[in-house]
C-alpha positions as CSV (number, residue, x, y, z in Angstrom):
1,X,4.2,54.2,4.3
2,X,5.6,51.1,5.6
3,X,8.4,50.8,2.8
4,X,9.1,54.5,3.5
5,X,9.7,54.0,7.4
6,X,11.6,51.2,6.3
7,X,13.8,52.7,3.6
8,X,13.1,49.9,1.1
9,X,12.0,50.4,-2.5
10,X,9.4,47.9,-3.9
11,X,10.9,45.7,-6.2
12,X,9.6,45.6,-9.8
13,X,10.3,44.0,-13.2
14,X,9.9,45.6,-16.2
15,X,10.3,43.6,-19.5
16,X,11.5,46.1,-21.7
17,X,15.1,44.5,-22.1
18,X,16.2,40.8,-21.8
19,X,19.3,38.8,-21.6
20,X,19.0,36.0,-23.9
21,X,21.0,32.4,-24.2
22,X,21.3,31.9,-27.8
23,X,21.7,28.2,-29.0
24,X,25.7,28.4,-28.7
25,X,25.2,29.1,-24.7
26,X,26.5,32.9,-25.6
27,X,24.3,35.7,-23.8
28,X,22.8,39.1,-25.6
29,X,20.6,41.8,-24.5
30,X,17.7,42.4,-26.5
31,X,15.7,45.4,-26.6
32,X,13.2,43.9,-29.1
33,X,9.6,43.1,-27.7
34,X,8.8,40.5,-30.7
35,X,12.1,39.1,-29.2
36,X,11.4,39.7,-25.3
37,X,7.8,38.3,-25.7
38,X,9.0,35.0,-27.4
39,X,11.8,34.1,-25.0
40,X,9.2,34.7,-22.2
41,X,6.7,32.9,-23.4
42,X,9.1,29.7,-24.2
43,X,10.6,30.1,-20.5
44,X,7.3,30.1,-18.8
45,X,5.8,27.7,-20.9
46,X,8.6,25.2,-19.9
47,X,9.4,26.2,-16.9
48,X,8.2,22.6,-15.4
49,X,10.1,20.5,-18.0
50,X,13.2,18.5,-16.8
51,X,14.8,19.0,-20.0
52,X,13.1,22.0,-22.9
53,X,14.4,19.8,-25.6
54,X,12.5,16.5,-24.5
55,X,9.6,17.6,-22.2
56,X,8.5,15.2,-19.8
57,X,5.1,13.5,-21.3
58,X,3.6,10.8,-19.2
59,X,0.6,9.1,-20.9
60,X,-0.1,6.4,-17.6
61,X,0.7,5.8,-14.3
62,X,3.3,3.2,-15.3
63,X,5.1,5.8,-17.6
64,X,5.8,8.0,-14.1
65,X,9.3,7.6,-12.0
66,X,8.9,5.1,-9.2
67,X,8.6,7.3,-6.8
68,X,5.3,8.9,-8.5
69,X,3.8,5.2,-9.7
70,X,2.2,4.4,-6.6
71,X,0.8,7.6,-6.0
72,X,-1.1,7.8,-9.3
73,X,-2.1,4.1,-9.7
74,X,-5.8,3.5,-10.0
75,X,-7.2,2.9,-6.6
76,X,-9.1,-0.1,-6.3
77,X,-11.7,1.4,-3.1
78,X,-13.0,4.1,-4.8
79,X,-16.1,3.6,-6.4
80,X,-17.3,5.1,-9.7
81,X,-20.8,5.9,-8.6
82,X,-18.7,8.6,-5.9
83,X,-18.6,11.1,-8.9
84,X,-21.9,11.0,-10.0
85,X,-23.4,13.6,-8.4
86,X,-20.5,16.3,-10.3
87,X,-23.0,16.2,-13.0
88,X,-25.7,17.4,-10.6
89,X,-26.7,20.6,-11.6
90,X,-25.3,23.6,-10.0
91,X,-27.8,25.6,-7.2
92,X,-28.0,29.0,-6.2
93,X,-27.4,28.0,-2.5
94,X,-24.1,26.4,-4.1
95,X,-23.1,29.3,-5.8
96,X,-24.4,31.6,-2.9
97,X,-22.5,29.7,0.0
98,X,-19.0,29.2,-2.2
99,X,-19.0,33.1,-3.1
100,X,-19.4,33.6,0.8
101,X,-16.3,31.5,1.0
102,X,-14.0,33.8,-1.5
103,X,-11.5,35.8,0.4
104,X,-12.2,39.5,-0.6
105,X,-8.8,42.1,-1.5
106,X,-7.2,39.5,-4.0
107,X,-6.0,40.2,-7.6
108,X,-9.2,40.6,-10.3
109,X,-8.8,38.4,-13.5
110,X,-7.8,39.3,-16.8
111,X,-11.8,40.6,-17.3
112,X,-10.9,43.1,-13.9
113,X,-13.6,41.2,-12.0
114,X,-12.9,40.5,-8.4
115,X,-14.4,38.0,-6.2
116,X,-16.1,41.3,-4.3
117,X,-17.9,42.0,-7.4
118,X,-19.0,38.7,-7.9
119,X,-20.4,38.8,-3.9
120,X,-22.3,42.2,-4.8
121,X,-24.3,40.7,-7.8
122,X,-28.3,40.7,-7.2
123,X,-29.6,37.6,-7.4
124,X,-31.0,38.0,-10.5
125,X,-27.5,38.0,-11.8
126,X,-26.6,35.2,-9.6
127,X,-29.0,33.0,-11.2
128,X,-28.0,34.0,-14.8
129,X,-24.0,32.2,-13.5
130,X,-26.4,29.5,-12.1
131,X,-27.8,28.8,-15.5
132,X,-24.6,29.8,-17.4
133,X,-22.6,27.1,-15.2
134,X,-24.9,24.8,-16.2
135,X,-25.2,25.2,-19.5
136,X,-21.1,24.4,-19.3
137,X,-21.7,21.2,-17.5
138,X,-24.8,20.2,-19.9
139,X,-22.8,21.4,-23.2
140,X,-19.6,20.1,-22.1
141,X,-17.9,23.2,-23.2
142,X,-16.5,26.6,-21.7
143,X,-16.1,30.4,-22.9
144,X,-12.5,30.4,-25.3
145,X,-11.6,33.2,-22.7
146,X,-11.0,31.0,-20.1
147,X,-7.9,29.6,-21.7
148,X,-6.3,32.9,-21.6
149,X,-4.5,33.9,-18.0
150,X,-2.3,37.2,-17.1
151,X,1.0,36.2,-16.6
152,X,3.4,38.4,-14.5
153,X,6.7,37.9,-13.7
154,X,8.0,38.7,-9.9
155,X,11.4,39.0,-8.6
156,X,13.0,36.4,-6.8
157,X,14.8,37.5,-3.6
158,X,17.8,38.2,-5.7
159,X,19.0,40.9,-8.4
160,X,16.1,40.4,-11.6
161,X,19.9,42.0,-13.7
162,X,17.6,41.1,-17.0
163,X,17.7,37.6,-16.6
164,X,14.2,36.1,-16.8
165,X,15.4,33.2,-14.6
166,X,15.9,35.5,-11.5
167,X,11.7,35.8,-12.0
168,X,8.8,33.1,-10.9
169,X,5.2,33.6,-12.3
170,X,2.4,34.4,-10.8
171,X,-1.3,33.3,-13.1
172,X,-4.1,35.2,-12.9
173,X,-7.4,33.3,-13.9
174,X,-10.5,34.5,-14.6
175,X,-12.7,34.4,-11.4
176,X,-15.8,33.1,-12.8
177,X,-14.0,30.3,-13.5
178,X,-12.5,29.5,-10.5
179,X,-15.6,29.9,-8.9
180,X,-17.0,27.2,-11.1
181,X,-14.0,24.8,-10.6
182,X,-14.5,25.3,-6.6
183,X,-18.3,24.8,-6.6
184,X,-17.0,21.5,-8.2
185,X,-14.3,20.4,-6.3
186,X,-15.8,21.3,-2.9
């Protein structure tokens, strides 16, 4: 209603054609999915990199620019015994109090399950993601699915004209996992 009063059309990407740089900077429109799906993966997968051909690989602190060094160098006041109690198990109150803290109306995962649904479980089921988060922590090891993310491409403020550049990503996660990796981090 409020982009009818407003006389504005939502603004949506669809990936069924592509303008792609070939290697000899020349530009062609590709109807081809095998094609489209490619290019987009290879863009969003190096989206972050200063340069595609030579990705940016730090392996320590030292290998980081200057301005990053000091930032990520080991420091000396923290104590290692801080983090021993991430290997606690994981409680229902935990899991209870952290699924309280969700905000509700946000996107479901690539499963379709939404934080709401994850609220609305008995606590039967509760206790079986008690147990199953635990049985990650103990195992040291997490469902393959959890690699695996939604990936959808939204317009910057500016004409999308098929070029995947006018796009920025927005990931969605599976929610069980993010509940686990809160639980954690909090």
């Amino acid at each position: 209603m409020i982009n009818s009063i407003l006389n504005r059309q939502p603004r949506r990407i669809t990936l069924d054609r592509l303008i792609i740089t070939n290697d000899n900077d020349t530009e062609e429109l590709t109807l081809d999915p095998s094609k489209i799906e490619q290019y987009t993966i290879n863009h969003f997968q190096n989206l972050g990199n200063t340069s595609e051909e030579t990705p940016y690989n730090s392996s320590t602190h030292h290998d980081l620019p200057p301005e990053w060094s000091a930032i990520y160098t080991p420091k000396t006041h923290i104590q290692d015994e801080w983090y021993n109690s991430i290997c606690n198990p994981i409680t229902l109150t935990e899991v209870q109090d952290t699924l309280s803290s969700l905000s509700n109306n946000k996107a479901s995962s690539p499963s379709s399950i939404t934080y709401e649904d994850l609220k609305h479980l008995d606590l039967h089921s509760k206790q079986f993601l008690v147990e199953f988060f635990n049985m990650i922590l103990i195992n040291n090891t997490y469902p393959s699915e959890w690699n695996e993310a939604l990936l959808f491409p939204i317009p910057k403020p500016k004409d999308w004209n098929c070029h995947i550049n006018n796009t920025y990503p927005i990931v969605l996660l599976e929610t069980t996992r993010k509940l686990l990796v809160k639980i954690l981090t909090i």
